[in-house]
N, C-alpha and C positions, 0 to 999 in steps of 0.2 A: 432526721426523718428517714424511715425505712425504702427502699425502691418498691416492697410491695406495700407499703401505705400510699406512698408517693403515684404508683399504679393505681392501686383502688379510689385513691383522690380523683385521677382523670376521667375515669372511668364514671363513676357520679356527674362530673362535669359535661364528659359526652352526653349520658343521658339525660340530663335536663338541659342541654341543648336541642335536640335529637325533638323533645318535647315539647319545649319553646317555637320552636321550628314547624310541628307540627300545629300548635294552637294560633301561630301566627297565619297560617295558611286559613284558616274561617275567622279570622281577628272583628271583619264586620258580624256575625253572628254573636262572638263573644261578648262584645262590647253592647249589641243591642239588648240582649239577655241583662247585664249588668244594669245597662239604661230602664230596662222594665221594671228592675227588682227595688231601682232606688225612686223610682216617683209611685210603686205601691206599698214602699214603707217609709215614703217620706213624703208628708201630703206639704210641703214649705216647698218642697221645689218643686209643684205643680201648678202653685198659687199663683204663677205670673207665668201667661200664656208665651211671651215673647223672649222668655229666658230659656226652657225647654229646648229650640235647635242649638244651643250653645251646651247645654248640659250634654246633647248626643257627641257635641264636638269633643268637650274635656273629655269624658266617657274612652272614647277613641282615642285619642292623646295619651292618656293615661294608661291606656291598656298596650297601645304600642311601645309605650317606653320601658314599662315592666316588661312585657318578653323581652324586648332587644336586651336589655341589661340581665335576663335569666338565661338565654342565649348566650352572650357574650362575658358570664361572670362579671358585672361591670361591680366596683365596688357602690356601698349603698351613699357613702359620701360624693359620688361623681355622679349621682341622680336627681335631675332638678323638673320642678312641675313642669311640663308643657305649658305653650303658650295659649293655649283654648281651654286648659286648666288654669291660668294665672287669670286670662279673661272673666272665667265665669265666676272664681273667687271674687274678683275684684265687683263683677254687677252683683252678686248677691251682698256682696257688702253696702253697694248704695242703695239696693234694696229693703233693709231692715230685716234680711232673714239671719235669724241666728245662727252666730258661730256654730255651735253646738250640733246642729241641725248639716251644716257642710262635713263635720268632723265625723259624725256618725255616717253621712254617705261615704264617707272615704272605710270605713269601720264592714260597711256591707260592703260594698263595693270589694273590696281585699275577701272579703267572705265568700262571694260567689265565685270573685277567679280565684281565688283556692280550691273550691270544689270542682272548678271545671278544669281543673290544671293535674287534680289528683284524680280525675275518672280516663283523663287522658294516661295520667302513673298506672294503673290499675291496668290498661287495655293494650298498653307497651310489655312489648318481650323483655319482663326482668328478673332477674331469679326472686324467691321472697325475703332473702335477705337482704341481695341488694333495694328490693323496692323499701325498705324500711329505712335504710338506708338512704336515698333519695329523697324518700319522702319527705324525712328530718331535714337535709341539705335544701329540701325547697322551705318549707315550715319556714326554716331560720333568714334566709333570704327574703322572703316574705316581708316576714315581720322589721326586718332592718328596712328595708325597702317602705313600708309604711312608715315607720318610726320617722323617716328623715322626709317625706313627703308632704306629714302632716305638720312636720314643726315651720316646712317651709308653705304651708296652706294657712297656719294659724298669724304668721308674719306677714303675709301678701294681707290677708282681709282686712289686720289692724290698723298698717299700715294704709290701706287704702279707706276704709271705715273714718280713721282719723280726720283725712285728708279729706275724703269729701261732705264730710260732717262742718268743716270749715267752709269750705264751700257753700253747701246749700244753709247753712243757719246764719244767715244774712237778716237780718232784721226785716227785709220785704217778701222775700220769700217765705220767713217763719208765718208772716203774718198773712200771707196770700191763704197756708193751707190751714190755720188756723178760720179765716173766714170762709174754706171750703167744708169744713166740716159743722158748720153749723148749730154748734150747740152752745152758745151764749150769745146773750144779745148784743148787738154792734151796735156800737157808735158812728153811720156812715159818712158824716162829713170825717172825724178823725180817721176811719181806716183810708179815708182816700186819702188825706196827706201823708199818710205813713208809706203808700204804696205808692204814691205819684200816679193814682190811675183813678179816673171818675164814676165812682160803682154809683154815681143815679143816672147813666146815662143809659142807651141799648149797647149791648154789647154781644158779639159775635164772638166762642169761642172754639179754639184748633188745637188740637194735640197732633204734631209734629215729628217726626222718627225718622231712623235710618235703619233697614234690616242688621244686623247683627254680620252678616257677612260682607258689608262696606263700610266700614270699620277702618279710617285712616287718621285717626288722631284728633282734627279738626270740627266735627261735627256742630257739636256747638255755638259756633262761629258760624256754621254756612246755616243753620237751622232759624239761626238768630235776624239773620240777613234773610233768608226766605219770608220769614215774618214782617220785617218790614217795609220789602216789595209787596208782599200781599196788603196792607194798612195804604200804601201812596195808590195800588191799582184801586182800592176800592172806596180810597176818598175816606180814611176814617175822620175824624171831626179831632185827635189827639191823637198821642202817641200810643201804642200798642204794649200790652204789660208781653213780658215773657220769663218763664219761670222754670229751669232746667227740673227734670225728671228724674232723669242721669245722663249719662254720657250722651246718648243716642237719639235721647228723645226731649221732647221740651212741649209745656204749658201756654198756650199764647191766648189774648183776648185784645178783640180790635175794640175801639169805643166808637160809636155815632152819637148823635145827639137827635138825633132821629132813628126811626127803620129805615134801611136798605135794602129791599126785596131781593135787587139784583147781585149784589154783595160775594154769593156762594159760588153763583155763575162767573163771575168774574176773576174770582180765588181759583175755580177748574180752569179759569183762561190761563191765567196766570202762570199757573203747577204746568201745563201743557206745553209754555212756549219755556220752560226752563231743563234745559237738558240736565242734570243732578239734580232735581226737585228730588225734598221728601215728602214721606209718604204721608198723607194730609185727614184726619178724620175732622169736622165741622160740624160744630152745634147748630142750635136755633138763636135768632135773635129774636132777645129779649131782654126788656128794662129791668136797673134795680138790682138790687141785690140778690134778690132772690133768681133773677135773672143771671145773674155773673153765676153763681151757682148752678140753675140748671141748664145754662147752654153748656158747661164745661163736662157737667152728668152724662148728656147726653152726646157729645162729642166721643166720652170714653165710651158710650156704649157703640158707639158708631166703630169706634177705633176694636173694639173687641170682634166685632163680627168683620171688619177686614183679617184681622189675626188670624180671625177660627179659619178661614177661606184658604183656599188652597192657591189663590191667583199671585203669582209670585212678578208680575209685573209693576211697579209704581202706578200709583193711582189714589185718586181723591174718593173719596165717600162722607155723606153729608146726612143728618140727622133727617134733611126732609127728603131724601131718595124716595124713592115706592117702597113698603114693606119692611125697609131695613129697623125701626122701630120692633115692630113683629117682631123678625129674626132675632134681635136682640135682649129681648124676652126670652127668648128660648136657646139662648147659648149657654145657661147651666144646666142642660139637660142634653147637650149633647147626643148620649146614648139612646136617650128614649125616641129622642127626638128621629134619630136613625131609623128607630125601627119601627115608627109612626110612618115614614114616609115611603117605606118599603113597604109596608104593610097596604099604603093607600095607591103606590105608582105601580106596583109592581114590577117587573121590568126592568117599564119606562126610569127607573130610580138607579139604573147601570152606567157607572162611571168610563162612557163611549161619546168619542164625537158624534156616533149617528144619534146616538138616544141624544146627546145635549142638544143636537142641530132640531129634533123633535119636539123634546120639553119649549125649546124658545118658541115655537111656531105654535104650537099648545096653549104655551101662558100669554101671547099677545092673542090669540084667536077670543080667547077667554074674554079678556082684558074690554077686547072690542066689541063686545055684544056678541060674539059668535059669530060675527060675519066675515067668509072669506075674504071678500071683497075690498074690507076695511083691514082686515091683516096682511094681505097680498100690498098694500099699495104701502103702510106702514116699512113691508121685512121686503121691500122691493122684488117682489116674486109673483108668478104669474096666479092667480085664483084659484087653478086646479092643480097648481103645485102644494098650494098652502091646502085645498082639500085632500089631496093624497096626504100629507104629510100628519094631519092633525087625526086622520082613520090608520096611518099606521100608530101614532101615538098611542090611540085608543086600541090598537089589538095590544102592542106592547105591553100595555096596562093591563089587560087583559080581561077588561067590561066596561061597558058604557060610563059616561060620565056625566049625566044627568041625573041621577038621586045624589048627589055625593058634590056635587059640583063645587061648595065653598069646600072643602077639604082639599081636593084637587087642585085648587087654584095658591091655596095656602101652603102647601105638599111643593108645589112649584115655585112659589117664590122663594121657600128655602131653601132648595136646589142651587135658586139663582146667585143666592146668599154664599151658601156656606159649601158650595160645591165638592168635592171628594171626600171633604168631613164628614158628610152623613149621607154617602154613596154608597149604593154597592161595588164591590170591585168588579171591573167591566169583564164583560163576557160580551163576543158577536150577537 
């Protein structure tokens, strides 16, 4: 090789370092842009609300390891997925999302940061020869870089696809979800000895989880043991079914042979005094089969609208809350629902501690017949604090709130629900 080939080699190398270097410096923008462009061309990875802050992590992961290696000329055989990349493979494989469907975000994904890697080529001091030049040198890195990415993305899913397919196709498990989807008629004395669980009794059910970012291997195990603390606190009548999800999360159903009204109450006592509790959604009890079915429907709706919420503290939430039903109705509409609420709070709909300290004083004042007196002694606060508070609500809002008043009130409990998801972003 020539010294001036051998120059103009390095030379290419400084400048998609140079480049790299520079893309690395706004890496969180890059990567959010990537993140946008693959859940509105890819509607499989939007379908499960709880997978999404894992999809921003790979995203992230992935976009840092392609610079540092475009940066550092790393060869494309010394590049291996990240680990929030290997993560999210692995859940959408016990997920049931198609291979095909991960493969093609990896396909966009290389697509967008190619383009934002060649407007950064374009805006760099390069002559135009060399820029064609570069450009090619990134092209091919690129596409090697994908090449060896994808073959290690198509290994990681199979192999874990395999592996958890053994897992969950357990002859009690197949048959739990086969009797949750309900389209042929059961035989209930035979599905209870198949399942060891007494579907003519009442039954209380819980869907169970651990966020995505406490993630230590074990989950299952402690999820599994939470579940059977919650069955001895609440006195069930047998033993409790539990039916893993995936990794994080698990299916549970306590049996009675009666109702237990206090049941729920006791499951918050419970989740409270346990420092690692997870994060808890609870149905209704209710007898029967068709019972085992809809307390667990309703659990996941319960469990959906903790998701949509922004409240990132551990916490129980239970089918018979105040309003949480409502809410629940209205978590596929998200959007509208946003601007239904702006529309009605105005304001008052500003993602701030004063507006929320407002809304709460608002929605019990409501709650309570409209009397200070009775909300004051509820939100522990003096009568004319809760009157100041409920007339700044109403300036915030910015009209009265007597023609409209089931709006407002409904405007409010979604607030209460689904808090910075269908906020404005705060302003004083």
């Amino acid at each position: 090789m020539t010294s001036s080939r051998r120059n103009g080699e390095a030379e290419v190398d400084r400048c998609i370092a140079t480049i790299a270097a520079r893309m690395n410096e706004r890496v969180t923008d890059v990567s959010a842009s990537i993140h946008c462009a693959l859940e509105e061309e890819i509607p499989e990875l939007r379908a499960d609300v709880h997978t999404v802050e894992l999809l921003g992590a790979s995203v992230q992961g992935n976009v840092d390891t392609l610079l540092y290696a475009l940066r550092h000329d790393i060869p494309a055989t010394r590049i291996h997925l990240p680990s929030a990349g290997t993560e999210y493979t692995k859940r959408l494989a016990q997920r049931d999302v198609p291979l095909n469907a991960l493969v093609r975000a990896y396909h966009i994904g290389q697509r967008r940061a190619t383009e934002l890697i060649f407007a950064e080529l374009q805006a760099a001091d390069v002559g135009p020869v060399d820029r064609f030049v570069v450009g090619r040198a990134i092209a091919t890195r690129l596409f090697t870089y994908l090449d060896q990415v994808i073959q290690e993305v198509v290994a990681v899913y199979e192999g874990e696809r395999e592996q958890w397919l053994d897992t969950r196709n357990s002859v009690r498990a197949l048959c739990v979800r086969e009797l949750l989807k309900g389209k042929e008629s059961v035989d209930v004395d035979s599905a209870t000895e198949q399942i060891r669980y007494p579907l003519r009794w009442h039954h209380l059910a819980l869907i169970v989880w651990y966020p995505d970012t406490e993630a230590h291997g074990d989950e299952l195990a402690e999820l599994q043991r939470f579940v059977r603390g919650s069955a001895e606190t609440t006195g069930t009548s047998g033993q409790p079914l539990f039916v893993a999800d995936d990794q994080l999360s698990g299916w549970a159903w306590l049996p009675y042979r009666s109702a237990r009204p206090d049941a729920v109450a006791d499951i918050r006592a419970f989740a409270a005094a346990q420092r690692d509790a997870p994060n808890v959604a609870i149905g209704t009890m209710v007898p029967g089969l068709s019972g085992f079915r809809r307390s667990h429907r309703l659990a996941q709706d319960a469990r959906t609208v903790a998701l949509a919420g922004a409240d990132t503290e551990h916490r129980v939430v239970a089918a018979e809350d105040p309003g949480l039903s409502v809410a629940a109705l209205l978590g596929e509409s998200i959007a509208e629902v946003r601007e239904w609420v702006g529309d009605v709070l105005g304001d008052l709909a500003s993602d701030t501690d004063s507006d929320a300290r407002l809304r709460d004083t608002l929605q019990v004042f409501l709650r309570t017949g409209s009397s200070y007196k009775a909300a004051a002694a509820e939100l522990d606060l003096h009568s004319n604090s809760v009157k100041y508070r409920v007339g700044r609500a109403v300036s915030r809002r910015g009209k009265p709130i007597a023609e409209d008043r089931l709006d407002v009130e409904l405007a409010l409990l979604v607030c209460h629900w689904y808090g910075p998801a269908i906020l404005r972003p705060g302003t004083a």
